[in-house]
MILUMMI-868903 format. One record per residue (C-alpha): residue number from 1; residue in three letters; chain; x, y, z. Coordinates in nm, 2 decimals. Example, Ala and Ser with C-alpha at 12.3 -4.5 7.8 and 13.67 -1.06 7.14 Angstrom:
<recs>
<rec pos="1" code="ALA" unit="A" u="1.23" v="-0.45" w="0.78"/>
<rec pos="2" code="SER" unit="A" u="1.37" v="-0.11" w="0.71"/>
</recs>
This chain:
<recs>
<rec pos="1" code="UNK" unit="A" u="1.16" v="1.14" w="-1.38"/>
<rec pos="2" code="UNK" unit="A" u="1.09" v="1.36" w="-1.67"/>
<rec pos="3" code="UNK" unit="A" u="0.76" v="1.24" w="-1.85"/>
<rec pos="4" code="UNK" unit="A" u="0.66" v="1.36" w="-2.18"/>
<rec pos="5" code="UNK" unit="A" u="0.32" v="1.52" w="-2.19"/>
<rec pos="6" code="UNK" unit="A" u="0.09" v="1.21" w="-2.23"/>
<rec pos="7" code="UNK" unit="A" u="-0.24" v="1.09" w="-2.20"/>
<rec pos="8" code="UNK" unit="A" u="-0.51" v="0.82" w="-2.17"/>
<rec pos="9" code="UNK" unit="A" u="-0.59" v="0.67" w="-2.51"/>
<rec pos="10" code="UNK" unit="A" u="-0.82" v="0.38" w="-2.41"/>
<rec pos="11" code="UNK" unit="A" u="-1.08" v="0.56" w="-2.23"/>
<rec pos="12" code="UNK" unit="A" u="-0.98" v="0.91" w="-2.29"/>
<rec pos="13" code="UNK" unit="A" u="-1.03" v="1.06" w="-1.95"/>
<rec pos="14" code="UNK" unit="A" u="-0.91" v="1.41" w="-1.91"/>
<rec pos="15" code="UNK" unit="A" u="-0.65" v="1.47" w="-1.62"/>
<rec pos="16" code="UNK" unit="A" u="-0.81" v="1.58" w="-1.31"/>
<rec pos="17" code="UNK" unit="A" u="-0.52" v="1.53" w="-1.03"/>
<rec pos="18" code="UNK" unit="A" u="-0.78" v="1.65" w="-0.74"/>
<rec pos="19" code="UNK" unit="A" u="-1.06" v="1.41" w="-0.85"/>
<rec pos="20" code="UNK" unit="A" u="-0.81" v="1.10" w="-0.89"/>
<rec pos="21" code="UNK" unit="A" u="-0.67" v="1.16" w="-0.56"/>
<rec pos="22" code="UNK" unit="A" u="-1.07" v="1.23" w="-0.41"/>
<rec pos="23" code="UNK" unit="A" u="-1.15" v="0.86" w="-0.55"/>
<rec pos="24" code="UNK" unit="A" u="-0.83" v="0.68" w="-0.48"/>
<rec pos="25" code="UNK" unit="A" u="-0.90" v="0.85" w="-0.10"/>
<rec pos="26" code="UNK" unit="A" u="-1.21" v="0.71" w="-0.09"/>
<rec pos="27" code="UNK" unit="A" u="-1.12" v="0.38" w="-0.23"/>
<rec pos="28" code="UNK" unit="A" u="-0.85" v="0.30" w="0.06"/>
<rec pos="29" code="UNK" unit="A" u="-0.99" v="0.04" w="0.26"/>
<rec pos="30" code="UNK" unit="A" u="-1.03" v="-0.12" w="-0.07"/>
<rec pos="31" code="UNK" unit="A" u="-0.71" v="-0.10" w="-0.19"/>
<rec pos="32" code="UNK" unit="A" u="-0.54" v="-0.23" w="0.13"/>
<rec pos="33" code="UNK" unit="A" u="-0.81" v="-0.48" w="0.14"/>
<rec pos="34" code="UNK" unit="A" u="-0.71" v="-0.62" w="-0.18"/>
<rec pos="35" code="UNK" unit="A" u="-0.31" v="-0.62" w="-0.16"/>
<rec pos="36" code="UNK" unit="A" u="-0.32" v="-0.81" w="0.15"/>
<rec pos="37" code="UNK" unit="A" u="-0.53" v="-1.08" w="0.06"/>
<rec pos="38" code="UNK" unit="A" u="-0.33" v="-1.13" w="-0.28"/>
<rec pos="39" code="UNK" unit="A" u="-0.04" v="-1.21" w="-0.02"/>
<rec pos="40" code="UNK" unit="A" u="-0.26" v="-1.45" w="0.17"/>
<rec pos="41" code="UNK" unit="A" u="-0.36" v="-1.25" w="0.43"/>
<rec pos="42" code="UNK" unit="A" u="-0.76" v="-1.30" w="0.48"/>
<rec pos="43" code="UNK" unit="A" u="-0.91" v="-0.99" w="0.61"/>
<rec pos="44" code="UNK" unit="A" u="-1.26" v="-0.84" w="0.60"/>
<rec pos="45" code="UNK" unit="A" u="-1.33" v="-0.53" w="0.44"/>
<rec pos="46" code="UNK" unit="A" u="-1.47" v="-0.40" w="0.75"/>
<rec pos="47" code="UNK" unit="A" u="-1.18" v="-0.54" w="0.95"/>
<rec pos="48" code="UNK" unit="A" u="-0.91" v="-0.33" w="0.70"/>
<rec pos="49" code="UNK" unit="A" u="-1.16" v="-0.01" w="0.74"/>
<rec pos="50" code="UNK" unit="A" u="-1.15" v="-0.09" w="1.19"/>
<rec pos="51" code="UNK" unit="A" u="-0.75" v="-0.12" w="1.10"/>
<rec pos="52" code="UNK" unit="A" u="-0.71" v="0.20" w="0.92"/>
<rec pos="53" code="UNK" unit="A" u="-0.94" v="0.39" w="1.16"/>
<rec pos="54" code="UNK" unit="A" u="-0.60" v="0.26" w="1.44"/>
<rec pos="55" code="UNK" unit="A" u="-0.84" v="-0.01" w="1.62"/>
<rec pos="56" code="UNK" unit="A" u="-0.69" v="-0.35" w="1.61"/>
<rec pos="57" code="UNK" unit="A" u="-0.86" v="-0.63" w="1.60"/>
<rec pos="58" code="UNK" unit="A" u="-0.95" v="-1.02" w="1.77"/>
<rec pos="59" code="UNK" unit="A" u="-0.84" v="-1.34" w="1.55"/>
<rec pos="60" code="UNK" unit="A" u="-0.55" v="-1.21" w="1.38"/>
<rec pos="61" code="UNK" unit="A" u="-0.15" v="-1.26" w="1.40"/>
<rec pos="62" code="UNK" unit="A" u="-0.04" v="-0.88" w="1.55"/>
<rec pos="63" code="UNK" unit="A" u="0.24" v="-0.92" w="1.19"/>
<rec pos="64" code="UNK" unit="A" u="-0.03" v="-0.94" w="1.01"/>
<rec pos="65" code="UNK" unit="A" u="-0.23" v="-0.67" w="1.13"/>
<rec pos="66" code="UNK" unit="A" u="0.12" v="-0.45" w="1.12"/>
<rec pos="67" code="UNK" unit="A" u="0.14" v="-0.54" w="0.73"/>
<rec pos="68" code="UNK" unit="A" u="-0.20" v="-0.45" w="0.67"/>
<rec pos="69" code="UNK" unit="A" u="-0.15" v="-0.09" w="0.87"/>
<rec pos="70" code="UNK" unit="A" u="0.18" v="-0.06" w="0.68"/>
<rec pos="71" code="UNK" unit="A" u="-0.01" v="-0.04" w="0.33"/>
<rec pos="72" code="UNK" unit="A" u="-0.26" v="0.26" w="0.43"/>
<rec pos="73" code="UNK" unit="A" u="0.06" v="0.43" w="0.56"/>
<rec pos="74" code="UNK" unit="A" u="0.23" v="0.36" w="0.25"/>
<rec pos="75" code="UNK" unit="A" u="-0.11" v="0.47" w="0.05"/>
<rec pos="76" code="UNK" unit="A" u="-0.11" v="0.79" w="0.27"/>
<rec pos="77" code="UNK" unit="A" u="0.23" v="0.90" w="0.23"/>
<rec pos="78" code="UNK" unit="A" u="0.18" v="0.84" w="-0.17"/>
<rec pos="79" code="UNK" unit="A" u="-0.12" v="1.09" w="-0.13"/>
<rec pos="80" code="UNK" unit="A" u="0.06" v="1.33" w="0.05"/>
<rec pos="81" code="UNK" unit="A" u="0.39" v="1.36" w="-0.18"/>
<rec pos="82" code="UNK" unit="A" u="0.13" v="1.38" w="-0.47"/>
<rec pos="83" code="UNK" unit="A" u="-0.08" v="1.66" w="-0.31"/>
<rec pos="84" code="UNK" unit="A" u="0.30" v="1.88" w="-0.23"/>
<rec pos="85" code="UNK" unit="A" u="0.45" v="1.75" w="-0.59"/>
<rec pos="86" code="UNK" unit="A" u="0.70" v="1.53" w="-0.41"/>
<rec pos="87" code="UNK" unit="A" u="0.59" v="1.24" w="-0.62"/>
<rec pos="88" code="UNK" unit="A" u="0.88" v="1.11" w="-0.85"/>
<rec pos="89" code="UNK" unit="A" u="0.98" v="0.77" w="-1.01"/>
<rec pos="90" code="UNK" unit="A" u="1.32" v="0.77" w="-0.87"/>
<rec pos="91" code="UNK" unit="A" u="1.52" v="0.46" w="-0.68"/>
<rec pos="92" code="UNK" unit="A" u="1.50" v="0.72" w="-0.38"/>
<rec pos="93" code="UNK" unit="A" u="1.11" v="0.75" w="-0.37"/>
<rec pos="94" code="UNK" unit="A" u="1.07" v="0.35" w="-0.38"/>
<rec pos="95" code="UNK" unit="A" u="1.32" v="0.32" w="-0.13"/>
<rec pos="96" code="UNK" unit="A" u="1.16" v="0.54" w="0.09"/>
<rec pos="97" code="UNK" unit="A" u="0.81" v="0.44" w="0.01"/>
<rec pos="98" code="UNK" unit="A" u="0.95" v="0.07" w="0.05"/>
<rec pos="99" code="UNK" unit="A" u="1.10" v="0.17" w="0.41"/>
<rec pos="100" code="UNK" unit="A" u="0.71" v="0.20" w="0.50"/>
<rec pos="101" code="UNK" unit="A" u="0.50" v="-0.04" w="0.30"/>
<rec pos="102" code="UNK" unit="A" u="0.79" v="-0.32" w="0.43"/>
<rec pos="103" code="UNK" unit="A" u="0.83" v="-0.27" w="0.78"/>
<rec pos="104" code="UNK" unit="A" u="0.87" v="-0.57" w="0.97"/>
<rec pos="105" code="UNK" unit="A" u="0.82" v="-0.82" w="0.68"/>
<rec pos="106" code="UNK" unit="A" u="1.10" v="-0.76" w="0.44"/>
<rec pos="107" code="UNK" unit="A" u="1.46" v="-0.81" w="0.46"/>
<rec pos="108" code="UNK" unit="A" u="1.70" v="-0.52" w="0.40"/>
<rec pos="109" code="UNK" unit="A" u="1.39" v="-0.26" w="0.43"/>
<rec pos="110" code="UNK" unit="A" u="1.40" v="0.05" w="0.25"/>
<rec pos="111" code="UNK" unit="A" u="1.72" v="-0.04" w="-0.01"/>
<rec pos="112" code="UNK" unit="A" u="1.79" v="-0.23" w="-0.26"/>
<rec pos="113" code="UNK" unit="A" u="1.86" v="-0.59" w="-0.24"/>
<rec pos="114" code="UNK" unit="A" u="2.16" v="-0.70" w="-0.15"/>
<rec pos="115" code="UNK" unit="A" u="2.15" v="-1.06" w="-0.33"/>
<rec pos="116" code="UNK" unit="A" u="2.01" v="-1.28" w="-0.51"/>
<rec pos="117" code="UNK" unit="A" u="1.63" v="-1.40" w="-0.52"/>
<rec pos="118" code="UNK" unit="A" u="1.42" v="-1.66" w="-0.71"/>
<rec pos="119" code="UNK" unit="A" u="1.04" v="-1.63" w="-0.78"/>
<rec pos="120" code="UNK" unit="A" u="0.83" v="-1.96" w="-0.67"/>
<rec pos="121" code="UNK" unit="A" u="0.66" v="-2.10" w="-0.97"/>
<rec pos="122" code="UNK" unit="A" u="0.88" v="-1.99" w="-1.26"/>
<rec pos="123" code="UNK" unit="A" u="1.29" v="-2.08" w="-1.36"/>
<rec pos="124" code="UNK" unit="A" u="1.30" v="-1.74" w="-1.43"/>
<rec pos="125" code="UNK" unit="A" u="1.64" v="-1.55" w="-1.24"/>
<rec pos="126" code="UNK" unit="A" u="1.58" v="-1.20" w="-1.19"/>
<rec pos="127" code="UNK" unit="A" u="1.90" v="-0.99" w="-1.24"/>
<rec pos="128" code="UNK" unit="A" u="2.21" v="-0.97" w="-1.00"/>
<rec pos="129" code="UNK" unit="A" u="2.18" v="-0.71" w="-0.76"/>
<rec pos="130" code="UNK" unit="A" u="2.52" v="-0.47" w="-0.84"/>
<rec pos="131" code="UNK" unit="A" u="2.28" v="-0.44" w="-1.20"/>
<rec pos="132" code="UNK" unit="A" u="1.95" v="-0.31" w="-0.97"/>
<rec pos="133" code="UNK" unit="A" u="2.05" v="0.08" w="-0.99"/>
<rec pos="134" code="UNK" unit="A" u="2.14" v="0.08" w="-1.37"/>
<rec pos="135" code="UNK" unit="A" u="1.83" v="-0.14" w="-1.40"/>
<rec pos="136" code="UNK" unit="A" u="1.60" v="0.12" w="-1.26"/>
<rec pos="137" code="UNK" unit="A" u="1.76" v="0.41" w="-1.39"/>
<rec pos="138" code="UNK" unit="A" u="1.70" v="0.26" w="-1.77"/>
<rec pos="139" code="UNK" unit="A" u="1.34" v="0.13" w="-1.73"/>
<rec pos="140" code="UNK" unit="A" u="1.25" v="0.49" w="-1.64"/>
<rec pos="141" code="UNK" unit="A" u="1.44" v="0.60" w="-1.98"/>
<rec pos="142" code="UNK" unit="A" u="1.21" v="0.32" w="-2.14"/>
<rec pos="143" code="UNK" unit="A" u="0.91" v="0.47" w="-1.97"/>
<rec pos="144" code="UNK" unit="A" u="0.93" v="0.83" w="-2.01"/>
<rec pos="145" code="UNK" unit="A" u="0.96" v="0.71" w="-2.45"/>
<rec pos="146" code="UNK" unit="A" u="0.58" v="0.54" w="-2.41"/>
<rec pos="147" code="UNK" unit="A" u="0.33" v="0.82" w="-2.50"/>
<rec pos="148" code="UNK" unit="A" u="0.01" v="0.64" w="-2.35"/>
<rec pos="149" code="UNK" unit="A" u="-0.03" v="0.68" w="-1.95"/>
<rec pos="150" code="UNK" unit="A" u="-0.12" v="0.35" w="-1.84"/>
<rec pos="151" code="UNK" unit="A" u="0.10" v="0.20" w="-2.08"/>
<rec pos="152" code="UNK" unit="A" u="0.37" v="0.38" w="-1.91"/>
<rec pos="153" code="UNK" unit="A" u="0.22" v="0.31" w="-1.55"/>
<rec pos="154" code="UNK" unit="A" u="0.18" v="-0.06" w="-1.65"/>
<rec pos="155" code="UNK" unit="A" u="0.51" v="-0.11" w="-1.80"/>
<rec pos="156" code="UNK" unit="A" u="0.67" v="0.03" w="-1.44"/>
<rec pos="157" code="UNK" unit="A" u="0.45" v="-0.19" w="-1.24"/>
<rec pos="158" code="UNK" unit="A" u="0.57" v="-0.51" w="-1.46"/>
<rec pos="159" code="UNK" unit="A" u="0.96" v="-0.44" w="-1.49"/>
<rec pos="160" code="UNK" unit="A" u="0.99" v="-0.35" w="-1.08"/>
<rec pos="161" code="UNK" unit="A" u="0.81" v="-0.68" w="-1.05"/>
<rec pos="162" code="UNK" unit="A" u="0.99" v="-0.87" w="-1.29"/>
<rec pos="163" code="UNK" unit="A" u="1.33" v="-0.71" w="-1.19"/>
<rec pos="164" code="UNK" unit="A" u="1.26" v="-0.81" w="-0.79"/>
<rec pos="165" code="UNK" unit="A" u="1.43" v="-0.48" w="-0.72"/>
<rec pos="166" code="UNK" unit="A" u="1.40" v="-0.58" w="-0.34"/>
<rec pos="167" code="UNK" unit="A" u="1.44" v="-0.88" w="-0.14"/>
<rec pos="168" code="UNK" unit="A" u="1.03" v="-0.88" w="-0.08"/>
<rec pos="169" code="UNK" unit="A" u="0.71" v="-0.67" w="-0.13"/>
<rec pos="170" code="UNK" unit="A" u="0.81" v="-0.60" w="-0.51"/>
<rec pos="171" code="UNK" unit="A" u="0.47" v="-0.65" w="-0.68"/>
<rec pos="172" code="UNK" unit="A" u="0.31" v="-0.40" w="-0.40"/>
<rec pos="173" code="UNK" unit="A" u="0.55" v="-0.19" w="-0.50"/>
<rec pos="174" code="UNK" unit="A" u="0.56" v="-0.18" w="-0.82"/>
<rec pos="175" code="UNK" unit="A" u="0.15" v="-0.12" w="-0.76"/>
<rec pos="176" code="UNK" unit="A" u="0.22" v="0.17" w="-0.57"/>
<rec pos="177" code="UNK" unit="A" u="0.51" v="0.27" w="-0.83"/>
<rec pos="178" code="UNK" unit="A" u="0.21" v="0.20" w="-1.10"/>
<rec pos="179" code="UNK" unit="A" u="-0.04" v="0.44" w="-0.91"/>
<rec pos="180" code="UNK" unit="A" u="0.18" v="0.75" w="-0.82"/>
<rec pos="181" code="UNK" unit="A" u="0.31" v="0.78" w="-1.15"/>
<rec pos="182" code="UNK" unit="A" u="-0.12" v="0.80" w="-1.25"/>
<rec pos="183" code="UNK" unit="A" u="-0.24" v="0.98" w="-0.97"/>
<rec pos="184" code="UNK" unit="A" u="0.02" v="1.28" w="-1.00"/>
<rec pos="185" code="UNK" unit="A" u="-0.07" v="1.29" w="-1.38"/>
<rec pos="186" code="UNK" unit="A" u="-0.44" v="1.32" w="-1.28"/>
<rec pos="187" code="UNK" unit="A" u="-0.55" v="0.97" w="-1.41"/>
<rec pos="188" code="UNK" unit="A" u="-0.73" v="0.71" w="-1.20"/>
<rec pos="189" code="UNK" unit="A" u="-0.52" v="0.43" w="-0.96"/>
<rec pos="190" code="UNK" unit="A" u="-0.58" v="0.07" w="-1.07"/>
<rec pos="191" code="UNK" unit="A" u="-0.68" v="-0.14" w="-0.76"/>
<rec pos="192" code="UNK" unit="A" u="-0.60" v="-0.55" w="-0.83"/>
<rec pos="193" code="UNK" unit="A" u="-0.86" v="-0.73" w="-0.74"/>
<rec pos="194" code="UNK" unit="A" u="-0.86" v="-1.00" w="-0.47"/>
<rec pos="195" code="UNK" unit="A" u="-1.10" v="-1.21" w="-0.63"/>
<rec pos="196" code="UNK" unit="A" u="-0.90" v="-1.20" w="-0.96"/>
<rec pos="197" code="UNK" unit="A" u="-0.59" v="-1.38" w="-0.80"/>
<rec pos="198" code="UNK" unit="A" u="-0.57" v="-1.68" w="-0.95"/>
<rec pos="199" code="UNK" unit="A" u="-0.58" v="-1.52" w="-1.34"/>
<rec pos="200" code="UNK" unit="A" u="-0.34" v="-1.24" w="-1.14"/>
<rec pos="201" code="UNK" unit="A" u="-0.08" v="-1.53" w="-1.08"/>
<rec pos="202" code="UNK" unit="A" u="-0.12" v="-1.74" w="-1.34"/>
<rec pos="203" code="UNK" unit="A" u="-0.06" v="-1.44" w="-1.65"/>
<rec pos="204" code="UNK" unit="A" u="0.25" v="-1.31" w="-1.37"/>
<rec pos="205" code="UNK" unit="A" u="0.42" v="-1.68" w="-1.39"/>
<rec pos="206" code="UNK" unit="A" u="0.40" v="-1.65" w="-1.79"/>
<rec pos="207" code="UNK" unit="A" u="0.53" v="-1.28" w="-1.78"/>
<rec pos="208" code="UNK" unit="A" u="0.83" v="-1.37" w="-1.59"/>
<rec pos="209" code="UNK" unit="A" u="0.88" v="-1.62" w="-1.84"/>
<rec pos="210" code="UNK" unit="A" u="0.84" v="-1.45" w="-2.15"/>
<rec pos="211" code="UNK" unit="A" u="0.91" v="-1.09" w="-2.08"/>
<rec pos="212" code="UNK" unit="A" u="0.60" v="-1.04" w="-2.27"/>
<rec pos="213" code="UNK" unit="A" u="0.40" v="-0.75" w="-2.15"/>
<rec pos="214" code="UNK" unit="A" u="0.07" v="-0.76" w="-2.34"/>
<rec pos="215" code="UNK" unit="A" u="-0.13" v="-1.03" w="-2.18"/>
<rec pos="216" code="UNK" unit="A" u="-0.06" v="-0.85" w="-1.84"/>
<rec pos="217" code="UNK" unit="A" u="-0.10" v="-0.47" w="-1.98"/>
<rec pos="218" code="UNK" unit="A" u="-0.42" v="-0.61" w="-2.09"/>
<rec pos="219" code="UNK" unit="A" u="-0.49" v="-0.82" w="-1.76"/>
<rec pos="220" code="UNK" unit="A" u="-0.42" v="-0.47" w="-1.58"/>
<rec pos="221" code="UNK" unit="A" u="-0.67" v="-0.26" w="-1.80"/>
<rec pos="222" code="UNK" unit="A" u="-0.93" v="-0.48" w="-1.75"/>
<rec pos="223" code="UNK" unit="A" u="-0.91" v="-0.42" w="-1.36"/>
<rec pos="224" code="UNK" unit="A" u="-1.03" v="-0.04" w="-1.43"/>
<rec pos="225" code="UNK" unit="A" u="-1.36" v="0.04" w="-1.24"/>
<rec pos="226" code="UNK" unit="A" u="-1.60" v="0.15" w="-1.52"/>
<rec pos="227" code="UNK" unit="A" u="-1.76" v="0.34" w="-1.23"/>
<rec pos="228" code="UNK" unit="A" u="-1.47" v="0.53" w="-1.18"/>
<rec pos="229" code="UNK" unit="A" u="-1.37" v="0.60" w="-1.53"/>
<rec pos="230" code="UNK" unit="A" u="-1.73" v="0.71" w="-1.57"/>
<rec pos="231" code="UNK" unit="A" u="-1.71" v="0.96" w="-1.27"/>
<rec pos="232" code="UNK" unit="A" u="-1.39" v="1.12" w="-1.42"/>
<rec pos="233" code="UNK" unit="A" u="-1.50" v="1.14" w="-1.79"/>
<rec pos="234" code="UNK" unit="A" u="-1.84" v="1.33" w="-1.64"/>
</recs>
């Protein structure tokens, strides 16, 4: 994926690849934290951080412990292809990225789906599967045309989701999707927070709707740590 030259417009933060990936590092626990308790999985922060350090822990299913491992593997690997310039928005980088953050919990890991889905909440039908590799090849042409960065980070994040690309884990990945595409052009991950699920769900069940983007572009700028964009504007 060939991006034009863009940049942050909102906060204008310079690009700083090494300091995005230093906070996004440190921010880990966090991030897993958050993504599995949007699913329903109720961990502790300190249980996620015992988790990630390869401890398991008392009081939880063993799948869901293996889901919650899966995401820092998944987060770690996006840090590594960033750091060697592997990074790119391509069906074979979400595959592969999917093959890790969907062990063990989603069907037909690491491809495309197969079939058809539905998404609970909404009479919205996402698109037939022989259309998911045309699909992904034109919202990338879309994205590489949008000359803000988290515009075009958003807008990937929304049409993966929205396009249910795979048979499960397609808002995680979009996330992740979302956050490589930022951290490789030296911007700032967003992190979803947990405790913003129920405005999360409720603007995502309108988006599939609609198509709309705004209300969630606007819902996903919002989630930016002021801390962290004053760290990399300093």
């Amino acid at each position: 994926m060939q991006m034009i030259k863009v940049k942050d417009n909102q906060w204008n933060m310079k690009p700083d690849q090494a300091k995005a990936l230093m906070l996004a590092k440190r921010q880990l626990a966090e991030l897993v934290f958050d993504a599995v308790n949007l699913e329903g999985i109720n961990f502790t922060l300190p249980e996620i951080q015992t988790l990630l350090d390869g401890v398991t822990i008392g009081g939880h299913k063993i799948s869901d412990q293996q889901i919650a491992v899966s995401q820092g593997k998944a987060w770690r690997t996006l840090f590594e292809w960033i750091e060697k310039g592997r990074f790119e928005v391509t069906a074979e980088k979400a595959c592969e990225l999917h093959q890790i953050a969907g062990k063990e919990e989603a069907l037909e890991c690491g491809r495309f789906r197969s079939g058809g889905v539905t998404i609970a909440g909404t009479e919205y039908m996402p698109p037939e599967a022989v259309m998911l590799p045309a699909l992904f090849d034109n919202m990338v042409a879309q994205a590489c045309k949008i000359p803000d960065i988290y515009d075009q980070a958003i807008f990937l994040f929304l049409t993966m989701a929205r396009c249910q690309f795979f048979y499960d884990v397609n808002k995680r990945m979009g996330r992740f999707i979302m956050n490589g595409l930022l951290l490789s052009a030296g911007y700032p991950a967003i992190n979803l927070p947990a405790r913003r699920q129920l405005e999360f769900n409720q603007l995502m069940l309108a988006f599939y709707e609609s198509g709309d983007q705004k209300p969630m572009n606007s819902f996903m700028r919002s989630c930016m740590d002021e801390r962290i964009i004053k760290i990399m504007k300093a």
